[in-house]
mmCIF file of the N, C-alpha and C atoms, coordinates in Angstrom:
data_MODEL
# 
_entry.id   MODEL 
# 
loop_
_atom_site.group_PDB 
_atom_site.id 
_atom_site.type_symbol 
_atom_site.label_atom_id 
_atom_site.label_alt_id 
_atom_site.label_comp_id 
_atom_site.label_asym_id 
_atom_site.label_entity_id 
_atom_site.label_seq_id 
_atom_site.pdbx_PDB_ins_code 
_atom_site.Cartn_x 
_atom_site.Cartn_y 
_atom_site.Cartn_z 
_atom_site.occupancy 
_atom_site.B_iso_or_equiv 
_atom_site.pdbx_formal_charge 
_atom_site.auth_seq_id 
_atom_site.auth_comp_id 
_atom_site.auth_asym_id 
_atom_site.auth_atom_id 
_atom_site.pdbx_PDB_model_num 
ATOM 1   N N  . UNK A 1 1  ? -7.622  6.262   6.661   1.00 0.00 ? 1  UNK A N  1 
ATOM 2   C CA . UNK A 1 1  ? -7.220  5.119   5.851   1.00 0.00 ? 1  UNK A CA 1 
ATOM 3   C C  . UNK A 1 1  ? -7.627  5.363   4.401   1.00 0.00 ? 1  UNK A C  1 
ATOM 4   N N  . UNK A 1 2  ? -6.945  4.873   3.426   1.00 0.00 ? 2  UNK A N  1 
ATOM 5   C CA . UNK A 1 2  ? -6.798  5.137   1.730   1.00 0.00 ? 2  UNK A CA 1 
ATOM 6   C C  . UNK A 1 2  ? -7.752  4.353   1.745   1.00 0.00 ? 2  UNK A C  1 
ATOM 7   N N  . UNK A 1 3  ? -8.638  4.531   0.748   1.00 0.00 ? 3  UNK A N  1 
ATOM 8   C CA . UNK A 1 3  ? -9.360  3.289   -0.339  1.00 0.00 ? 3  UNK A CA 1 
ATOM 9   C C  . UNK A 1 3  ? -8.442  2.812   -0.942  1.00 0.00 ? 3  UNK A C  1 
ATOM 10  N N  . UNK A 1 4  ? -8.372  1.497   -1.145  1.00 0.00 ? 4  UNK A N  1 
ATOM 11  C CA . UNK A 1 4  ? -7.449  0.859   -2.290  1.00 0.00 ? 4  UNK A CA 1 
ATOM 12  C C  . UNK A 1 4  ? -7.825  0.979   -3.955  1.00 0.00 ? 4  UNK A C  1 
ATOM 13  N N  . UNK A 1 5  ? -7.130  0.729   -4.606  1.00 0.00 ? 5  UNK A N  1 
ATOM 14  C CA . UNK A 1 5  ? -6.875  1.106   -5.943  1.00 0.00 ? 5  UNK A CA 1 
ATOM 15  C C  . UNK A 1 5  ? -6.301  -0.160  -6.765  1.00 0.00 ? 5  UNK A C  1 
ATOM 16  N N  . UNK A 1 6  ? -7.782  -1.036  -7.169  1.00 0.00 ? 6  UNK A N  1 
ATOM 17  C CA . UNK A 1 6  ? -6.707  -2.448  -7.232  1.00 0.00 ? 6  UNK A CA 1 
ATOM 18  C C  . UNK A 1 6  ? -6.486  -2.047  -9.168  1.00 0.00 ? 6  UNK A C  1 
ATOM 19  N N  . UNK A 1 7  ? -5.729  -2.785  -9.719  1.00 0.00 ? 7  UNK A N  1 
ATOM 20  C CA . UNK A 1 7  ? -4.784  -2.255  -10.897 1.00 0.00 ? 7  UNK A CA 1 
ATOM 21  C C  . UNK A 1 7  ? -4.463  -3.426  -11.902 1.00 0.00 ? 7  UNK A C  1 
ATOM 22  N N  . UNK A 1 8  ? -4.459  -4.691  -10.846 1.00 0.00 ? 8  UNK A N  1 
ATOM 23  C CA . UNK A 1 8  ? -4.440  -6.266  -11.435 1.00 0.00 ? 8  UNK A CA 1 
ATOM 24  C C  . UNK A 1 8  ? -4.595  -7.459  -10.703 1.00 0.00 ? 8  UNK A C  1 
ATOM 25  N N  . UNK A 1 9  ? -4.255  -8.552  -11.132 1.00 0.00 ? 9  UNK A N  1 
ATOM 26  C CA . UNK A 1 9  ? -4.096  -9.761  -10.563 1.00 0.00 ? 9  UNK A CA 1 
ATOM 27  C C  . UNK A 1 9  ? -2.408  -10.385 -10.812 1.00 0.00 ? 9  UNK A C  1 
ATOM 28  N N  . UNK A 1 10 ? -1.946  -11.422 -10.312 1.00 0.00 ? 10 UNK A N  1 
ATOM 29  C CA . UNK A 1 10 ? -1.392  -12.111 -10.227 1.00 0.00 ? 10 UNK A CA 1 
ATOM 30  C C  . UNK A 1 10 ? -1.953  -13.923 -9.932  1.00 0.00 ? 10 UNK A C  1 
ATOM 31  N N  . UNK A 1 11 ? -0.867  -14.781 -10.438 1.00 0.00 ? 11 UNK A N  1 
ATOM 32  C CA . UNK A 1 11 ? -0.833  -15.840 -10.634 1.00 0.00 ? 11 UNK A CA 1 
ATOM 33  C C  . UNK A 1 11 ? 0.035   -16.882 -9.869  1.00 0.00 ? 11 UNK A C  1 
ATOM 34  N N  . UNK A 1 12 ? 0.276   -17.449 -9.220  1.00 0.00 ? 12 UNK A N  1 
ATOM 35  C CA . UNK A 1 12 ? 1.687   -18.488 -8.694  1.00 0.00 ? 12 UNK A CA 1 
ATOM 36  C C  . UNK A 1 12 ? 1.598   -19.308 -10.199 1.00 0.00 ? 12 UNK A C  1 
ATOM 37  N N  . UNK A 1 13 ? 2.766   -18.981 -10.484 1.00 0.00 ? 13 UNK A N  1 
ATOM 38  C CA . UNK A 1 13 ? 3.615   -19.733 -11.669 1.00 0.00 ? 13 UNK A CA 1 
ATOM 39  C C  . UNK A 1 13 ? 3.693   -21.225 -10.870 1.00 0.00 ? 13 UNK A C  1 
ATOM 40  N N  . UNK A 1 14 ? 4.877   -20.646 -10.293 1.00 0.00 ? 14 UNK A N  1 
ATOM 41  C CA . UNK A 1 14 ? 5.763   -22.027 -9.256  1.00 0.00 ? 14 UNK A CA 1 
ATOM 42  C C  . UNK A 1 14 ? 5.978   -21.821 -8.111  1.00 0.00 ? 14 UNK A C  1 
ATOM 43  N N  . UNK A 1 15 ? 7.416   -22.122 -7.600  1.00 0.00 ? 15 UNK A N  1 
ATOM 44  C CA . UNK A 1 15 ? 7.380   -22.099 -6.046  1.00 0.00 ? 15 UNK A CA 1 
ATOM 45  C C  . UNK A 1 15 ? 8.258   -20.614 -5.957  1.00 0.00 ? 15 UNK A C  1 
ATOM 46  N N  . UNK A 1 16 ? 9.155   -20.024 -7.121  1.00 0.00 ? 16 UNK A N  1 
ATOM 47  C CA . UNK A 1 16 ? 9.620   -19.082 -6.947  1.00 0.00 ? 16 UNK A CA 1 
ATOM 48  C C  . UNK A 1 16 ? 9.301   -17.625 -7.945  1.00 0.00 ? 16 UNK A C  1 
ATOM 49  N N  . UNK A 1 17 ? 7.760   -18.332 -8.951  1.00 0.00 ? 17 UNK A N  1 
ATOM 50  C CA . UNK A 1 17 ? 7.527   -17.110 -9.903  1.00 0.00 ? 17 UNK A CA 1 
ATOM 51  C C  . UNK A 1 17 ? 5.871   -16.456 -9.055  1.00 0.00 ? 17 UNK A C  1 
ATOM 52  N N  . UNK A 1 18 ? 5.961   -15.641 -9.355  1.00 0.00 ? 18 UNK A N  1 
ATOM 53  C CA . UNK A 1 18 ? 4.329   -15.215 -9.874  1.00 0.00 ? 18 UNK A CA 1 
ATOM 54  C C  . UNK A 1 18 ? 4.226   -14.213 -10.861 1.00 0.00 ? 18 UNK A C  1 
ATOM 55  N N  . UNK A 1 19 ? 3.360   -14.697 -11.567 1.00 0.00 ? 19 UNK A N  1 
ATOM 56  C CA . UNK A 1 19 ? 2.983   -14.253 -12.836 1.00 0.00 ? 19 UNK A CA 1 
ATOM 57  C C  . UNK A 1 19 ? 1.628   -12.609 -12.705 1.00 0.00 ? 19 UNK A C  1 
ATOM 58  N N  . UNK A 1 20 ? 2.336   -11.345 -13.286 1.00 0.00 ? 20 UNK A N  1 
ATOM 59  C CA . UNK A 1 20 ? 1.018   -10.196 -12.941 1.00 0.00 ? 20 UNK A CA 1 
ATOM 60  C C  . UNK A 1 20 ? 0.767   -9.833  -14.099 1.00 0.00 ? 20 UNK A C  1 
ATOM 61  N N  . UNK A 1 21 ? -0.296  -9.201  -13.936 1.00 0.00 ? 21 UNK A N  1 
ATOM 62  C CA . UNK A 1 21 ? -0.911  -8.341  -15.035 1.00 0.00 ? 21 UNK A CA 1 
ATOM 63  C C  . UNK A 1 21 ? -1.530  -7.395  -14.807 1.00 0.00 ? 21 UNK A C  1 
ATOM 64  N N  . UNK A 1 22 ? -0.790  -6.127  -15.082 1.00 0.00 ? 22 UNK A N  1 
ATOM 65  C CA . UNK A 1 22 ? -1.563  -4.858  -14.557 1.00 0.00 ? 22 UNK A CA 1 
ATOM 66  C C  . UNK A 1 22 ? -1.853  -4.105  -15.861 1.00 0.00 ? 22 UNK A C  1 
ATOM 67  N N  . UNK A 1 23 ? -3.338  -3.511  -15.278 1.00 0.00 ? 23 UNK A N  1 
ATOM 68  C CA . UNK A 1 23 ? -4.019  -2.940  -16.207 1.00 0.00 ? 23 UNK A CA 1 
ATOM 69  C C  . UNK A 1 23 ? -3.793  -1.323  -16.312 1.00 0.00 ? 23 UNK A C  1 
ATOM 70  N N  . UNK A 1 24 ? -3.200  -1.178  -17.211 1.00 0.00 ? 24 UNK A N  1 
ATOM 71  C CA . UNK A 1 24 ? -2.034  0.496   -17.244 1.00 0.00 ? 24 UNK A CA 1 
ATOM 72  C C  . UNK A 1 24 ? -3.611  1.174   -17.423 1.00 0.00 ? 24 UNK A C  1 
ATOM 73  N N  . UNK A 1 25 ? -4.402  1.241   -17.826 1.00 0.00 ? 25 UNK A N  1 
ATOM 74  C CA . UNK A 1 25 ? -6.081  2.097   -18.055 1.00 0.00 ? 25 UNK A CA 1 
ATOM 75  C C  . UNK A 1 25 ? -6.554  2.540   -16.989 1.00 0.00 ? 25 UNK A C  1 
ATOM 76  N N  . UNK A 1 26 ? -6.096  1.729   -15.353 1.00 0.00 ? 26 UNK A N  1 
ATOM 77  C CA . UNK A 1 26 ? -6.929  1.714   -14.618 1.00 0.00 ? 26 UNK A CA 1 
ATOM 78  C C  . UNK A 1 26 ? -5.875  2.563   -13.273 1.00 0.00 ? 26 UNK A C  1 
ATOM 79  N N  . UNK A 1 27 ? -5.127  2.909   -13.908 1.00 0.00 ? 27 UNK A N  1 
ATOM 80  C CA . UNK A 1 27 ? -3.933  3.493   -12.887 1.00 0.00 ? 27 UNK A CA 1 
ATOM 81  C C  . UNK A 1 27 ? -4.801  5.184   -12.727 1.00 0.00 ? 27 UNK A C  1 
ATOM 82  N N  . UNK A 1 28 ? -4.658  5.595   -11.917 1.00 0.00 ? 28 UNK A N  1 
ATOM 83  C CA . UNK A 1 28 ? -4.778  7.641   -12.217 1.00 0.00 ? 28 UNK A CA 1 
ATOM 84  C C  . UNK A 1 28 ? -3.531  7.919   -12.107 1.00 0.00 ? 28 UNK A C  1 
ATOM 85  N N  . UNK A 1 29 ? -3.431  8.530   -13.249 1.00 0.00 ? 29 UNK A N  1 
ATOM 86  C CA . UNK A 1 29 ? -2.506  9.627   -13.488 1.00 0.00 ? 29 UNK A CA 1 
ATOM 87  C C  . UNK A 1 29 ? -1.857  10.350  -11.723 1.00 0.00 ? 29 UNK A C  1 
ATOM 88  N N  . UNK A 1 30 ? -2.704  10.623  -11.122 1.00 0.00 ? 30 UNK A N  1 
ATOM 89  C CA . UNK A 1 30 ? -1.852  11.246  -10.194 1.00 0.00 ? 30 UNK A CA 1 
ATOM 90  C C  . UNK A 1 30 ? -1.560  10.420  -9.062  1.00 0.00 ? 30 UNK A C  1 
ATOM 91  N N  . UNK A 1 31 ? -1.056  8.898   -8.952  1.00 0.00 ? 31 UNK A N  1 
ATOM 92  C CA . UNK A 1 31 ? -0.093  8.110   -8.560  1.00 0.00 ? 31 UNK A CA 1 
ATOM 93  C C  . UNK A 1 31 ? 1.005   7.818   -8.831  1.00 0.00 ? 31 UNK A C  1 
ATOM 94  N N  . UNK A 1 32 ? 1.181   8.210   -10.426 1.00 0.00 ? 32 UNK A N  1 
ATOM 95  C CA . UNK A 1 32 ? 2.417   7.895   -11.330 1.00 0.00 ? 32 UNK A CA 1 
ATOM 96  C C  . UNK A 1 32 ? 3.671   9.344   -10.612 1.00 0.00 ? 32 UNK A C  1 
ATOM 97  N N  . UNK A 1 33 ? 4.058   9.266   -10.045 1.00 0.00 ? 33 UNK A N  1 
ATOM 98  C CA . UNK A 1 33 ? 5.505   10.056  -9.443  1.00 0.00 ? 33 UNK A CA 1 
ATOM 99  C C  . UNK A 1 33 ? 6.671   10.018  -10.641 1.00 0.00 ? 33 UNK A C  1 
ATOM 100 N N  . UNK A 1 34 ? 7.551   11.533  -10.855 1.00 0.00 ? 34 UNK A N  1 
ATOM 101 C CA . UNK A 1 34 ? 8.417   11.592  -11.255 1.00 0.00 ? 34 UNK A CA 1 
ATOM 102 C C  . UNK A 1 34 ? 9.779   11.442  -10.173 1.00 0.00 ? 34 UNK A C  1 
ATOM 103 N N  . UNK A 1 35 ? 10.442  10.485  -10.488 1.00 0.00 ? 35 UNK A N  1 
ATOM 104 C CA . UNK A 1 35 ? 11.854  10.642  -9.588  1.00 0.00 ? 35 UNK A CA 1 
ATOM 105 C C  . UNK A 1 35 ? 12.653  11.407  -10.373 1.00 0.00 ? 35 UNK A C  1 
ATOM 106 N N  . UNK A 1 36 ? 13.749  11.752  -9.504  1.00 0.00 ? 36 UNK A N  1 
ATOM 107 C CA . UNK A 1 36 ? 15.096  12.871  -9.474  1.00 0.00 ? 36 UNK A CA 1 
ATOM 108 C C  . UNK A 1 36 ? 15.574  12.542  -10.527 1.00 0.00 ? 36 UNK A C  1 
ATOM 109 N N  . UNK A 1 37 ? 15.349  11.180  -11.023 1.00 0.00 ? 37 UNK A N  1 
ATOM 110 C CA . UNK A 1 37 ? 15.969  11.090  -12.569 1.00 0.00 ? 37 UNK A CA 1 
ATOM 111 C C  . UNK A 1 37 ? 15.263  11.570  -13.899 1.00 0.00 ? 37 UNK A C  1 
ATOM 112 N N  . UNK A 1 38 ? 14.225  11.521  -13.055 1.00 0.00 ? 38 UNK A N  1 
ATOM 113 C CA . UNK A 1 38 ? 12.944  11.886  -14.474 1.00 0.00 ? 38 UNK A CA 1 
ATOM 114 C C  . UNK A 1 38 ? 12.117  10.928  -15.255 1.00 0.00 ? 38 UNK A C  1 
ATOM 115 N N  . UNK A 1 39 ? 12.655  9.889   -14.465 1.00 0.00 ? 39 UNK A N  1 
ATOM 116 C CA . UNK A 1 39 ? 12.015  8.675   -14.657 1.00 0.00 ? 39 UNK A CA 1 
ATOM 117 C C  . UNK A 1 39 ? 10.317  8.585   -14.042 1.00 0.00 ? 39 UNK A C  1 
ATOM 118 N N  . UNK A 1 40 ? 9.364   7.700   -14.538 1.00 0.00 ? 40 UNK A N  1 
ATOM 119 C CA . UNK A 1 40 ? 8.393   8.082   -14.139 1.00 0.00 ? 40 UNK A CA 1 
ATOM 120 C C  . UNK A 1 40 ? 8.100   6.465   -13.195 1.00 0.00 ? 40 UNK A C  1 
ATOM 121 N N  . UNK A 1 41 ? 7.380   6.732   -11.622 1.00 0.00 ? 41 UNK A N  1 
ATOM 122 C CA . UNK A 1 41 ? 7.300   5.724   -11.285 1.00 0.00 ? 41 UNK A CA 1 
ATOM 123 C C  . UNK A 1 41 ? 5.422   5.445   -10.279 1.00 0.00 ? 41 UNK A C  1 
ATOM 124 N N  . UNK A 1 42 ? 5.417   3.750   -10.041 1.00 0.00 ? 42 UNK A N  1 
ATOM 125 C CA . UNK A 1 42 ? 4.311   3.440   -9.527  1.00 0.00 ? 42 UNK A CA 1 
ATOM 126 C C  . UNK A 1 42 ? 4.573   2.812   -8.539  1.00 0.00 ? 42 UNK A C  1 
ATOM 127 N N  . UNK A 1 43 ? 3.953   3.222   -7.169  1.00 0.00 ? 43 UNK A N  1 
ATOM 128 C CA . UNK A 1 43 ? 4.187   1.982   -6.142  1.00 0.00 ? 43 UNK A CA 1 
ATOM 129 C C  . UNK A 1 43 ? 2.924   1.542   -5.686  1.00 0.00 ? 43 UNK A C  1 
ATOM 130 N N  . UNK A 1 44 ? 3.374   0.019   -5.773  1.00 0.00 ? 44 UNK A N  1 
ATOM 131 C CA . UNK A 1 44 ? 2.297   -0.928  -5.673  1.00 0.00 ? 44 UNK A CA 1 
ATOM 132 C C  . UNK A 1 44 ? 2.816   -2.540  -4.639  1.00 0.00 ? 44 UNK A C  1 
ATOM 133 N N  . UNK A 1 45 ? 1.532   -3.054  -4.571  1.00 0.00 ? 45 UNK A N  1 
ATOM 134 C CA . UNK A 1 45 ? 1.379   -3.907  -3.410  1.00 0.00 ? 45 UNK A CA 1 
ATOM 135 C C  . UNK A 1 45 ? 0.887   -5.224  -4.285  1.00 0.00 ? 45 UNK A C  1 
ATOM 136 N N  . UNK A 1 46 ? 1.426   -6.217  -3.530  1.00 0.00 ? 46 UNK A N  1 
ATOM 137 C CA . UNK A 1 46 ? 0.991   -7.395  -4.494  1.00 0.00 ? 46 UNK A CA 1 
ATOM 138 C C  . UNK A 1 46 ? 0.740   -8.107  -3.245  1.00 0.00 ? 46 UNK A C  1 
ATOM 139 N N  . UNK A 1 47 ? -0.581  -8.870  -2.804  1.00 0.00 ? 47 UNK A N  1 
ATOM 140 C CA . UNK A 1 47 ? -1.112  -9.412  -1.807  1.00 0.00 ? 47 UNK A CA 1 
ATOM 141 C C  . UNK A 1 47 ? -1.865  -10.311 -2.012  1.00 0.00 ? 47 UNK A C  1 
ATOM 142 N N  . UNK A 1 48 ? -1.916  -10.903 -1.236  1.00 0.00 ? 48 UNK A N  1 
ATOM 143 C CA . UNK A 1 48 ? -2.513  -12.508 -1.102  1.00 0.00 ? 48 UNK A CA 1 
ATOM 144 C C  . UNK A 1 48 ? -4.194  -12.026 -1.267  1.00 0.00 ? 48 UNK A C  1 
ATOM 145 N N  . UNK A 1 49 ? -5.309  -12.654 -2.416  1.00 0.00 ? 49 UNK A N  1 
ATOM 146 C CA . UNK A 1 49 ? -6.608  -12.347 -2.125  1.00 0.00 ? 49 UNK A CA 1 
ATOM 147 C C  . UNK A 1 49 ? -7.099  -12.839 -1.216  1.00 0.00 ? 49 UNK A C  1 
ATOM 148 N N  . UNK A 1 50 ? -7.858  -12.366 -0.388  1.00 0.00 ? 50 UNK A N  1 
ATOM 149 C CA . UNK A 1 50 ? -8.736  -12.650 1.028   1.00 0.00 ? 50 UNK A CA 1 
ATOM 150 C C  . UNK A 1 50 ? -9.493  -13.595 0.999   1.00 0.00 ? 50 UNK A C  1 
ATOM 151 N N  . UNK A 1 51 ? -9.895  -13.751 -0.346  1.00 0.00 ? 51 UNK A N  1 
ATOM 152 C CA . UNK A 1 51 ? -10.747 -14.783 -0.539  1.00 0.00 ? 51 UNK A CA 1 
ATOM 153 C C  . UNK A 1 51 ? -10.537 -16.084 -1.753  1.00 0.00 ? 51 UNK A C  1 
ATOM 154 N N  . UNK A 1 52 ? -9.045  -16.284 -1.822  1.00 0.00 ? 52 UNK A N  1 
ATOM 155 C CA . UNK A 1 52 ? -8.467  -17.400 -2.168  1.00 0.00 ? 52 UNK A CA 1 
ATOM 156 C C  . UNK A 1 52 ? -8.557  -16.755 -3.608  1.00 0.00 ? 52 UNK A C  1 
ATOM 157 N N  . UNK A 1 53 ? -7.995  -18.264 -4.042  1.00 0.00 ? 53 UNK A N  1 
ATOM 158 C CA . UNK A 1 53 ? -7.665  -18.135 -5.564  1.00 0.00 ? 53 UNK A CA 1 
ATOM 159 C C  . UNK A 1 53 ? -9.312  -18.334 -6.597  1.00 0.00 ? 53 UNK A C  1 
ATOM 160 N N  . UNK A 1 54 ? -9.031  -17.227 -7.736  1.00 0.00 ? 54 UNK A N  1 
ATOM 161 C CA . UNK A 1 54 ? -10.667 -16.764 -7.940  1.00 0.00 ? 54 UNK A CA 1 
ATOM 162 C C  . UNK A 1 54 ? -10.806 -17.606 -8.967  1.00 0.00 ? 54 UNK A C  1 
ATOM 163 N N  . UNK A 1 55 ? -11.573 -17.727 -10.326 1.00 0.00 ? 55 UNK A N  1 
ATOM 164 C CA . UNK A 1 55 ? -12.465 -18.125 -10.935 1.00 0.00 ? 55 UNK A CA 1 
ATOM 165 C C  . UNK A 1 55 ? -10.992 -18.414 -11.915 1.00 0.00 ? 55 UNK A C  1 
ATOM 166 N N  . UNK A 1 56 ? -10.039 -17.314 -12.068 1.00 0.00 ? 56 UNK A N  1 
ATOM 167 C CA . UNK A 1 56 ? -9.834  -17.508 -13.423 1.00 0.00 ? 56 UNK A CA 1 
ATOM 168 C C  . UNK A 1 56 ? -7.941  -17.784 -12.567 1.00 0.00 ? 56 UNK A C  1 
ATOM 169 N N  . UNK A 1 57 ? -7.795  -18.352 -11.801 1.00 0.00 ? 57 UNK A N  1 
ATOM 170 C CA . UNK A 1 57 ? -6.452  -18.788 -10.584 1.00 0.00 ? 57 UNK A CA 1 
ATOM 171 C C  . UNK A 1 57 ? -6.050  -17.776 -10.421 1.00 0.00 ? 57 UNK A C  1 
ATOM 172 N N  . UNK A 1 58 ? -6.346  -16.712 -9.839  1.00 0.00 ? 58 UNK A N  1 
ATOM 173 C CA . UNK A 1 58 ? -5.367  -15.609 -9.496  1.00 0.00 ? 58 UNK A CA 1 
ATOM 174 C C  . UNK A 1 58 ? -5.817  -15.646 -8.200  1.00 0.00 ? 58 UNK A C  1 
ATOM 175 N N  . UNK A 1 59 ? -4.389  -16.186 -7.758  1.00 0.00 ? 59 UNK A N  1 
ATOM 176 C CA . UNK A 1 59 ? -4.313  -15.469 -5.733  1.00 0.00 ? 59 UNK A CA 1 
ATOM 177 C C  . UNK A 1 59 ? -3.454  -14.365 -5.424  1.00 0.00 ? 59 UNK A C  1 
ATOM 178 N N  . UNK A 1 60 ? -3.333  -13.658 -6.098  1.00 0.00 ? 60 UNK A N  1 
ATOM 179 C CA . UNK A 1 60 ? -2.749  -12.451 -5.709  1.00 0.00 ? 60 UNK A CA 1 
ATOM 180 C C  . UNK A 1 60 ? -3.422  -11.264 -6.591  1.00 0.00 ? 60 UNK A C  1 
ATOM 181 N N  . UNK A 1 61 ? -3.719  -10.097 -5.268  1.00 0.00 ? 61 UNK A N  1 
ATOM 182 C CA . UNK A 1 61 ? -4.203  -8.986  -6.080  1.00 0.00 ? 61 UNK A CA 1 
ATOM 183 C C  . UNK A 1 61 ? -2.958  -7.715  -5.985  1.00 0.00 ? 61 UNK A C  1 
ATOM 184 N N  . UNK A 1 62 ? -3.278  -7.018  -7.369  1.00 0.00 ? 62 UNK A N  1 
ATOM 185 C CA . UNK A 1 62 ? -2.121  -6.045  -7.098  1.00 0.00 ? 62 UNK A CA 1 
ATOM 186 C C  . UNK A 1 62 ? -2.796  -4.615  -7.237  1.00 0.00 ? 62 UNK A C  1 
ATOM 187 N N  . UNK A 1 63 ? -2.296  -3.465  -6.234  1.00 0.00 ? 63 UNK A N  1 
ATOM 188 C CA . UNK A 1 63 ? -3.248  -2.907  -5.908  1.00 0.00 ? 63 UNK A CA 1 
ATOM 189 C C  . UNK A 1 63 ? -2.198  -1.131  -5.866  1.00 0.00 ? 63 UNK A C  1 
ATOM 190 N N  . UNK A 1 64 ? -2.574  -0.418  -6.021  1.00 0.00 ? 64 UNK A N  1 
ATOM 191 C CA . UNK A 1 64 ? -1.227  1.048   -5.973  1.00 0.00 ? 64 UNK A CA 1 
ATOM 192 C C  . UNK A 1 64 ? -0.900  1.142   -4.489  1.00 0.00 ? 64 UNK A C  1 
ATOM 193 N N  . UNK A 1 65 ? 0.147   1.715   -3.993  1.00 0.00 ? 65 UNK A N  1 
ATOM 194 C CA . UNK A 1 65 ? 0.355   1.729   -2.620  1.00 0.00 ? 65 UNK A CA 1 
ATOM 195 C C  . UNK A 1 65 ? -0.087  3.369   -1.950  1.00 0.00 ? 65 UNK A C  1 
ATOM 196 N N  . UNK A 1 66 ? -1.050  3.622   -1.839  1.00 0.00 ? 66 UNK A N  1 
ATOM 197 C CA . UNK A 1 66 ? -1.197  4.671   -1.258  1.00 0.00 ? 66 UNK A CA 1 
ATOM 198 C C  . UNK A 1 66 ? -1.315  5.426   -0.064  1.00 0.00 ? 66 UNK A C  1 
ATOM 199 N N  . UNK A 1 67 ? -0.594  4.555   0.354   1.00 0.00 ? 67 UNK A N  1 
ATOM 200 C CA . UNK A 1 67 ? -0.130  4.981   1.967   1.00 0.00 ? 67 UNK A CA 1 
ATOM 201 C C  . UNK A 1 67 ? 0.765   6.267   2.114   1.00 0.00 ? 67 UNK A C  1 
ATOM 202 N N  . UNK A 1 68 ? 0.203   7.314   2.695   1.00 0.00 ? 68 UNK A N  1 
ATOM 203 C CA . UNK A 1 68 ? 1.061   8.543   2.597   1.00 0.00 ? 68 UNK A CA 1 
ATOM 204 C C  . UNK A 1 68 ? 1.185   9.210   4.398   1.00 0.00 ? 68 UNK A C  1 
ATOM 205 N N  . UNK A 1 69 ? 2.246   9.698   4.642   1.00 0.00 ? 69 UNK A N  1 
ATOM 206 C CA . UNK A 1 69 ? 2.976   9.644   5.970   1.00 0.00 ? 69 UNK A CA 1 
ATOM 207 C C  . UNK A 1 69 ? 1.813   10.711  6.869   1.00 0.00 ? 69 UNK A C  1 
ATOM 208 N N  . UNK A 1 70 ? 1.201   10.745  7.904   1.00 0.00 ? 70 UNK A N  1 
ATOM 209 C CA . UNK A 1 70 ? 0.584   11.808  8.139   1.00 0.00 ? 70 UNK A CA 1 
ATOM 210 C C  . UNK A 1 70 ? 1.482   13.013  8.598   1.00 0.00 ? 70 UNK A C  1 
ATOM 211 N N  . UNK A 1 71 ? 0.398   14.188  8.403   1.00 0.00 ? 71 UNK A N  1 
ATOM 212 C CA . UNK A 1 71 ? 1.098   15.524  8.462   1.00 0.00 ? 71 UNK A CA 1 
ATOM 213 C C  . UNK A 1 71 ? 1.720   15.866  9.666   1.00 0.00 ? 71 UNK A C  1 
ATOM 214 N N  . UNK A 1 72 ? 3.371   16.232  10.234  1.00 0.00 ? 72 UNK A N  1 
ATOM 215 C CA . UNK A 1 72 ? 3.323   16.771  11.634  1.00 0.00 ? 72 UNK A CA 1 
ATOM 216 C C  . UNK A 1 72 ? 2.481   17.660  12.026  1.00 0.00 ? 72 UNK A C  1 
ATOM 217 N N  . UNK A 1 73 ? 1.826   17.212  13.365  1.00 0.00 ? 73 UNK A N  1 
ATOM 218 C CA . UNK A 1 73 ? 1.488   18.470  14.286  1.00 0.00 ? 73 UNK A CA 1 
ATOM 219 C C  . UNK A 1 73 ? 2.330   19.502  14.658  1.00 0.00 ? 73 UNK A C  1 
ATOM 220 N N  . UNK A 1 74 ? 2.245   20.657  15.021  1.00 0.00 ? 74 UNK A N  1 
ATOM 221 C CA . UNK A 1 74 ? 3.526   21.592  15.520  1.00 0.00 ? 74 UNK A CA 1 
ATOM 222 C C  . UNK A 1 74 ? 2.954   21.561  16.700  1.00 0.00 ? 74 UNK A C  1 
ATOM 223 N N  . UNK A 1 75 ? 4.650   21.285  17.638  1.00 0.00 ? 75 UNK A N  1 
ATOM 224 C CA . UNK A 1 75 ? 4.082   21.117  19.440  1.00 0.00 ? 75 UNK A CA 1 
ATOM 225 C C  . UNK A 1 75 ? 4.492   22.338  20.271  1.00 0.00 ? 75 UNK A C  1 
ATOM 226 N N  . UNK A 1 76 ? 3.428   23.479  20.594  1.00 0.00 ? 76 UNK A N  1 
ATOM 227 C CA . UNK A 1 76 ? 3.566   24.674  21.045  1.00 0.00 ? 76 UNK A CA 1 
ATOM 228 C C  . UNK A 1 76 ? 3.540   24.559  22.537  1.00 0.00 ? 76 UNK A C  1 
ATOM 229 N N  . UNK A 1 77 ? 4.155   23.453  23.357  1.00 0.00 ? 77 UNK A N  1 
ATOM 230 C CA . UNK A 1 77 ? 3.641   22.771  24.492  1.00 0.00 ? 77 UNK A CA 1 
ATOM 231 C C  . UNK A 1 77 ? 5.006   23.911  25.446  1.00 0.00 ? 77 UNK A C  1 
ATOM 232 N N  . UNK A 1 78 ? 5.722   24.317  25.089  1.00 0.00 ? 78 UNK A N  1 
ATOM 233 C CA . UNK A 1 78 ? 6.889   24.891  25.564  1.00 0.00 ? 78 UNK A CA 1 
ATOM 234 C C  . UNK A 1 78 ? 7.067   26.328  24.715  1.00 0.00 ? 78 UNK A C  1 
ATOM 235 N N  . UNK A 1 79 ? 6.200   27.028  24.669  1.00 0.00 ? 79 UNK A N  1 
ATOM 236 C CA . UNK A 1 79 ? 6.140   28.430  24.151  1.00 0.00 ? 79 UNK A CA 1 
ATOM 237 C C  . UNK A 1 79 ? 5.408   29.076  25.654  1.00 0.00 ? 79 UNK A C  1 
ATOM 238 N N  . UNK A 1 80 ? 6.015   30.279  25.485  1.00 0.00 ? 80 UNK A N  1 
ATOM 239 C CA . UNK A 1 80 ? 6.075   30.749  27.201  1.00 0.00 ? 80 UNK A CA 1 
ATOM 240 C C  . UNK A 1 80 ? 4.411   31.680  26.409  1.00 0.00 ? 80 UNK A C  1 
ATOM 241 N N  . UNK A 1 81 ? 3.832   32.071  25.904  1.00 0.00 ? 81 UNK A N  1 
ATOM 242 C CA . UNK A 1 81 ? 2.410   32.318  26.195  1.00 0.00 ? 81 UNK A CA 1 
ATOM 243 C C  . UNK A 1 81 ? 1.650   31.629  25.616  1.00 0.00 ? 81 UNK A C  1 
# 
């Protein structure tokens, strides 16, 4: 399991906004991905805080998504030696 990588907060505006603020200082460099366009990108998670809305109203934390697929095993279960 990743350590998380939290990046900002969020706000409920209303019933259909929330308001974020991410802190570009606190990103590493080697989350930021180049796509096929050359565009540069971040994936991230915006989640409910565990422990309600904090001091300054933010119930949502936003955090990088670093969930990465695990590696195949190779299955030698049908190799004759």
């Amino acid at each position: 399991m990743n350590d998380k990588i939290y990046v900002g907060n969020g706000k409920q505006i209303n019933s259909w906004k929330i308001g974020i603020s991410l802190c570009v200082s606190d990103i590493p460099k080697e989350w930021i991905k180049t796509g096929k366009n050359g565009k540069k990108y971040l994936s991230l998670n915006l989640c409910e805080r565990k422990g309600g809305v904090d001091q300054y109203g933010n119930k949502f934390s936003l955090e990088i998504n670093t969930w990465k697929p695990e590696a195949k095993k190779e299955d030698y279960s049908d190799t004759p030696f």
